[in-house]
Backbone as ProteinMPNN parsed JSONL, in Angstrom:
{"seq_chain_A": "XXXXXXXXXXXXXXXXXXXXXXXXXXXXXXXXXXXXXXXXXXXXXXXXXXXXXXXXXXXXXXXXXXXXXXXXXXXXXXXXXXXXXXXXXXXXX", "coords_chain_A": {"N_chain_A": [[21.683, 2.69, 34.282], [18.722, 4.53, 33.446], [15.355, 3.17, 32.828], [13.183, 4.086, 30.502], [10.223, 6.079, 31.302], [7.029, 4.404, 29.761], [4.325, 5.19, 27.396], [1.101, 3.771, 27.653], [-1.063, 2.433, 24.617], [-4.443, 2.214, 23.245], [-5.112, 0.248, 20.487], [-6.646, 1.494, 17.512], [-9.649, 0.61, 15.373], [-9.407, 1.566, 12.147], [-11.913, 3.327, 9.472], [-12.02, 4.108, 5.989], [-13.124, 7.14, 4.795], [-15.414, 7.621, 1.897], [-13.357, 7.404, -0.675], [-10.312, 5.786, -0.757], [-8.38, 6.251, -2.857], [-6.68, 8.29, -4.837], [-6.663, 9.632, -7.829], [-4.524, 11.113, -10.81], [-4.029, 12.672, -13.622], [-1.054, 13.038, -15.859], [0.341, 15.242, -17.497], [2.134, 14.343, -19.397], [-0.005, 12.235, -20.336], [-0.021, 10.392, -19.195], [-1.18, 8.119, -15.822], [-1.631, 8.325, -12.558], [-1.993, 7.014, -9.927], [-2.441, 6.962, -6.536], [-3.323, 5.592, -3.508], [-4.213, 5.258, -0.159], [-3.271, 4.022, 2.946], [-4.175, 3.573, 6.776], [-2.536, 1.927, 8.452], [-1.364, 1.614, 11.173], [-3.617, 2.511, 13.676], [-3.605, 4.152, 16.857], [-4.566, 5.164, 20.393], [-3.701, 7.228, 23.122], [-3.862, 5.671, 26.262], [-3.194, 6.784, 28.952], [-1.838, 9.156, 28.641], [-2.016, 12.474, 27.97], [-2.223, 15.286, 25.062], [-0.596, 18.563, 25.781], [-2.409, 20.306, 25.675], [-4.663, 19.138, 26.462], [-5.781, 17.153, 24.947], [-6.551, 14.0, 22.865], [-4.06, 11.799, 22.491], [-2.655, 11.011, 19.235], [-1.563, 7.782, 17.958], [-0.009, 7.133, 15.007], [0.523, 5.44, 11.813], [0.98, 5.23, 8.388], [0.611, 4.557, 4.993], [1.136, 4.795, 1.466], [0.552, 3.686, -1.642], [1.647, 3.64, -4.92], [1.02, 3.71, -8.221], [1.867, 3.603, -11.358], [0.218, 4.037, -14.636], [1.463, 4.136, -17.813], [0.988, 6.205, -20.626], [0.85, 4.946, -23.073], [-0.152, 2.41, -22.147], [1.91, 0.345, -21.84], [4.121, -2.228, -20.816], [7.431, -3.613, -20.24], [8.659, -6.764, -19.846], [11.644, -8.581, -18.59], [12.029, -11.575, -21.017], [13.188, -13.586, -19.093], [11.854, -13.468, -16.751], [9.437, -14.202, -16.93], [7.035, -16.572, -15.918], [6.997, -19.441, -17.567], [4.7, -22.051, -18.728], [5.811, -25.623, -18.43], [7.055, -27.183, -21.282], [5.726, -29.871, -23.591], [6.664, -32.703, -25.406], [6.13, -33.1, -28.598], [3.117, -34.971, -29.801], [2.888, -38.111, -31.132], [1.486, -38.617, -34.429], [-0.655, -40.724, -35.197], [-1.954, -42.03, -37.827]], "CA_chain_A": [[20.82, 3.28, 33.292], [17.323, 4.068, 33.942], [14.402, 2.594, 31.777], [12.227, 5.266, 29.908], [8.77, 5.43, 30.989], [6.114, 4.083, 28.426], [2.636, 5.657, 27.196], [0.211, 2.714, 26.834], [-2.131, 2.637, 23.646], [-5.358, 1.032, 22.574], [-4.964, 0.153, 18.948], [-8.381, 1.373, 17.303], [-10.019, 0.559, 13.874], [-9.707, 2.988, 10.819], [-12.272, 2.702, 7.776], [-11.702, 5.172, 4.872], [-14.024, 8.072, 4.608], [-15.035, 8.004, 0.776], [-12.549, 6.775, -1.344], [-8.717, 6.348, -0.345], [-7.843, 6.197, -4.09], [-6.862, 9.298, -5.877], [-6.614, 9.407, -9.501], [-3.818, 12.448, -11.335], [-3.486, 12.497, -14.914], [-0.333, 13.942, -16.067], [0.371, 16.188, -18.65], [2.072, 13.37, -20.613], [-1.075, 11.653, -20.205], [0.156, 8.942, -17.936], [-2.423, 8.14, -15.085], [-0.764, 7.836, -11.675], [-3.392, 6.058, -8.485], [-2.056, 7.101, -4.918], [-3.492, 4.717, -2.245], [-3.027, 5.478, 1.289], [-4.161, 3.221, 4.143], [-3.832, 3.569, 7.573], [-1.66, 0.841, 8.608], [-2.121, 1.462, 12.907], [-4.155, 3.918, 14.895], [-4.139, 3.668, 18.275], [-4.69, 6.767, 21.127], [-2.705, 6.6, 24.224], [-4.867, 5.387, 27.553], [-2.654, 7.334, 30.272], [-0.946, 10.311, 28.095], [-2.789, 13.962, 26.852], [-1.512, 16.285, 24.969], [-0.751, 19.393, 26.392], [-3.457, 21.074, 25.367], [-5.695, 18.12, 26.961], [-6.668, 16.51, 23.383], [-6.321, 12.766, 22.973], [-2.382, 11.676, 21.601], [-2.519, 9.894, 19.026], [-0.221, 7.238, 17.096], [-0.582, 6.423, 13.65], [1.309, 4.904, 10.923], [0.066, 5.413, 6.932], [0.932, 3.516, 3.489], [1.119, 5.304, 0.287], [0.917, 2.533, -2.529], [1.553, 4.579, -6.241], [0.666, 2.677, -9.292], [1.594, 4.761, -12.852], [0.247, 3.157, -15.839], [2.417, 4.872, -19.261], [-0.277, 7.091, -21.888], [0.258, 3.753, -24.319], [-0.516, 1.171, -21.758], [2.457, -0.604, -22.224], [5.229, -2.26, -20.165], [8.578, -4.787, -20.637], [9.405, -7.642, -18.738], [12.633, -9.418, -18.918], [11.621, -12.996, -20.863], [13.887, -14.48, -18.337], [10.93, -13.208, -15.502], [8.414, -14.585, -17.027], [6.875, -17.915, -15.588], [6.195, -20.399, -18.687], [4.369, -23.863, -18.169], [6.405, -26.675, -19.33], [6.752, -27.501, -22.795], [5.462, -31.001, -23.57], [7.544, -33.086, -26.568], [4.95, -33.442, -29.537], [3.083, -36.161, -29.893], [3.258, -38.735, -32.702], [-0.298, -38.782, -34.925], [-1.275, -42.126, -35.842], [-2.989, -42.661, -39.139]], "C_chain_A": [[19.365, 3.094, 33.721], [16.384, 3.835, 32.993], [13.422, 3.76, 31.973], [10.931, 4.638, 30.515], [7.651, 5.294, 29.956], [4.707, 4.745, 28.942], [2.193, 3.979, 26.461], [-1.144, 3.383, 25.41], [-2.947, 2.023, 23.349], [-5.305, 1.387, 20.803], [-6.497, 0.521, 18.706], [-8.286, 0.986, 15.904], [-10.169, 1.694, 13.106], [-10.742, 2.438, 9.488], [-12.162, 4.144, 7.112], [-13.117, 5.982, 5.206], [-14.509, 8.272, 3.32], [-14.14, 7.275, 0.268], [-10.841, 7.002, -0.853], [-8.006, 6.373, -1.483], [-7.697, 7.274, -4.316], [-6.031, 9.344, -7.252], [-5.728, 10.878, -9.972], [-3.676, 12.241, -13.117], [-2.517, 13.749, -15.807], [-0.083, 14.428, -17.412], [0.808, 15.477, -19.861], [0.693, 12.354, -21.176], [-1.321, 10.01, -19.271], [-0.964, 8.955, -16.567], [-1.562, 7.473, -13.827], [-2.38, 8.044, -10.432], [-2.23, 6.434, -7.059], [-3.247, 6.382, -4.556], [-3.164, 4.95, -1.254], [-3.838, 4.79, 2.261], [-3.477, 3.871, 5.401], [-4.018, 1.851, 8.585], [-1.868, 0.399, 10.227], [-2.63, 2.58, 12.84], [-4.103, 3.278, 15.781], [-3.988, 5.31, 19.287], [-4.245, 6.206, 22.51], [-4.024, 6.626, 25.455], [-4.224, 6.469, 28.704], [-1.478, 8.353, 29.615], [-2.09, 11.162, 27.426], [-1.838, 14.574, 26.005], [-1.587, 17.63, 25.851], [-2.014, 20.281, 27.183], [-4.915, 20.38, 25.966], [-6.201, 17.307, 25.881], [-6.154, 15.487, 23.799], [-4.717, 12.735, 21.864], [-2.841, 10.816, 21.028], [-1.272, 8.899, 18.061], [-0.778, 6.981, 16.045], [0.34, 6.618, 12.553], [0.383, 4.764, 9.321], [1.173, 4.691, 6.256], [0.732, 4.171, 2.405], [1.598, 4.359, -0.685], [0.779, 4.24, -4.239], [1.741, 3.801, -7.271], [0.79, 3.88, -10.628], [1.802, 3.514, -14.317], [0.614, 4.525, -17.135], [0.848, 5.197, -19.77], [-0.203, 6.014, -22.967], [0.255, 2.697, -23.912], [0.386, 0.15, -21.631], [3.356, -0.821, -21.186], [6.284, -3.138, -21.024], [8.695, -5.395, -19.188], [10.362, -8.775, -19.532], [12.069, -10.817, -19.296], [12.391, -13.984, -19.481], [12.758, -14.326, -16.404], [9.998, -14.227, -15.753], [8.105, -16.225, -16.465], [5.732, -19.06, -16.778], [6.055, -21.988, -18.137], [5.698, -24.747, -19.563], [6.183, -27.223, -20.087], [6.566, -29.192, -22.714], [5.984, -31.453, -25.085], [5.719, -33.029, -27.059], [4.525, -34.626, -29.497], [2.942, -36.972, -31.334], [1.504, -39.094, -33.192], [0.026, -39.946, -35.319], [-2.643, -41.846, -36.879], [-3.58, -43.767, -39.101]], "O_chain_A": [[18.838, 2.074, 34.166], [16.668, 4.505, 32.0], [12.98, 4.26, 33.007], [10.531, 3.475, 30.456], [7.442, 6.302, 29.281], [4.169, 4.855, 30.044], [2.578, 3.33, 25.489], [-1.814, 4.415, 25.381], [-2.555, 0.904, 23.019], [-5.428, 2.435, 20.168], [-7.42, 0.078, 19.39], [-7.234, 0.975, 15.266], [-10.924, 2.635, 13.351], [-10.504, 1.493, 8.736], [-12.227, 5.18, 7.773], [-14.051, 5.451, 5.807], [-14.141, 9.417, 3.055], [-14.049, 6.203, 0.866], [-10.287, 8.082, -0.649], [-6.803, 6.532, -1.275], [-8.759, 7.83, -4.037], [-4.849, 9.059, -7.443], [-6.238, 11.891, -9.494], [-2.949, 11.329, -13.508], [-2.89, 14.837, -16.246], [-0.434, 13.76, -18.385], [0.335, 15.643, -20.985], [0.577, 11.886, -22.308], [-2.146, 9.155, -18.95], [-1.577, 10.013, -16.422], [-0.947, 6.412, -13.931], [-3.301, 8.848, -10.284], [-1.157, 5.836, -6.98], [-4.232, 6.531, -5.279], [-1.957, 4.968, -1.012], [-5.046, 5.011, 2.349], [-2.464, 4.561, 5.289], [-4.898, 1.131, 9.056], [-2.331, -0.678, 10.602], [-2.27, 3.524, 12.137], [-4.403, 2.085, 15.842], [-3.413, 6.323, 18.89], [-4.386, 5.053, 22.916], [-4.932, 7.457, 25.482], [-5.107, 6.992, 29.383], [-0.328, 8.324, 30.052], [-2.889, 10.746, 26.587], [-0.641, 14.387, 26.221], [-2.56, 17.793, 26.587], [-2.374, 20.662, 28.297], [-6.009, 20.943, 25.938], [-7.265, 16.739, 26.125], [-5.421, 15.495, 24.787], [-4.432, 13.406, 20.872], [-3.398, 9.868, 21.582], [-0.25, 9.401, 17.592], [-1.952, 6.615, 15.995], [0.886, 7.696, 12.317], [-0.729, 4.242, 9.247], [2.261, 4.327, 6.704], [-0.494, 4.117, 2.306], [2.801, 4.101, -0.744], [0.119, 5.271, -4.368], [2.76, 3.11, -7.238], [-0.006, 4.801, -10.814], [2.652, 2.747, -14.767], [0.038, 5.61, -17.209], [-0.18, 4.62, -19.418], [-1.097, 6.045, -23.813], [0.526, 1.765, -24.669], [-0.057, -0.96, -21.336], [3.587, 0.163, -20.482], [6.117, -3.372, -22.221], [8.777, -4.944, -18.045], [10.134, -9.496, -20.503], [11.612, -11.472, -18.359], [11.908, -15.053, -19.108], [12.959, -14.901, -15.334], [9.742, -15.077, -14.901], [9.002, -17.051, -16.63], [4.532, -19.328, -16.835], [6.786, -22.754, -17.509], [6.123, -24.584, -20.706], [5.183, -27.94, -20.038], [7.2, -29.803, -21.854], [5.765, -30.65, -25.992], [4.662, -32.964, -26.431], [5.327, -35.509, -29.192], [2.904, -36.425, -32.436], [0.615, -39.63, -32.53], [1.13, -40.125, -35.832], [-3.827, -41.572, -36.688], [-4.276, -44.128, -40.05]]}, "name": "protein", "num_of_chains": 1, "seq": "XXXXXXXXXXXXXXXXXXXXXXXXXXXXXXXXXXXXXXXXXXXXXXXXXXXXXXXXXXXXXXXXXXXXXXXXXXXXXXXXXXXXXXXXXXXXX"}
């Protein structure tokens, strides 16, 4: 078996352009937040594209956050993390 040859890449830095948040508010009135990062870039050192442009790699993140039109959620009491109850103490008169 013969071993594929590899394109090397330099990883580069991404910063957002503007905001990477976008805001939808849906018809129920619920409010849903997309987030999208970019997770890698990098552009290959010793590969073009065809066309001669730079190749590049890159991997994205779509985080989606929907808060309900009455704000509300449930969580199982059995989730929740309560501090430990302390016995009462005895008042002295």
């Amino acid at each position: 078996m013969t071993e594929e040859a590899k394109i090397k890449f330099k990883i580069l830095d991404a910063k957002p352009v503007g905001s990477n948040v976008v805001n939808f508010r849906l018809e129920d009135g619920a409010l849903v937040k997309l987030r999208v990062e970019i997770e890698r870039a990098a552009v290959a050192v010793d590969f073009k594209n065809p066309d001669g442009t730079p190749h590049y790699n890159i991997g994205t993140g779509v985080h989606i956050s929907i808060t309900p039109p009455d704000k509300t959620f449930y969580v199982p009491r059995s989730q929740l993390k309560m501090p430990p109850t302390r016995p009462e103490s005895k008042m002295v008169s």
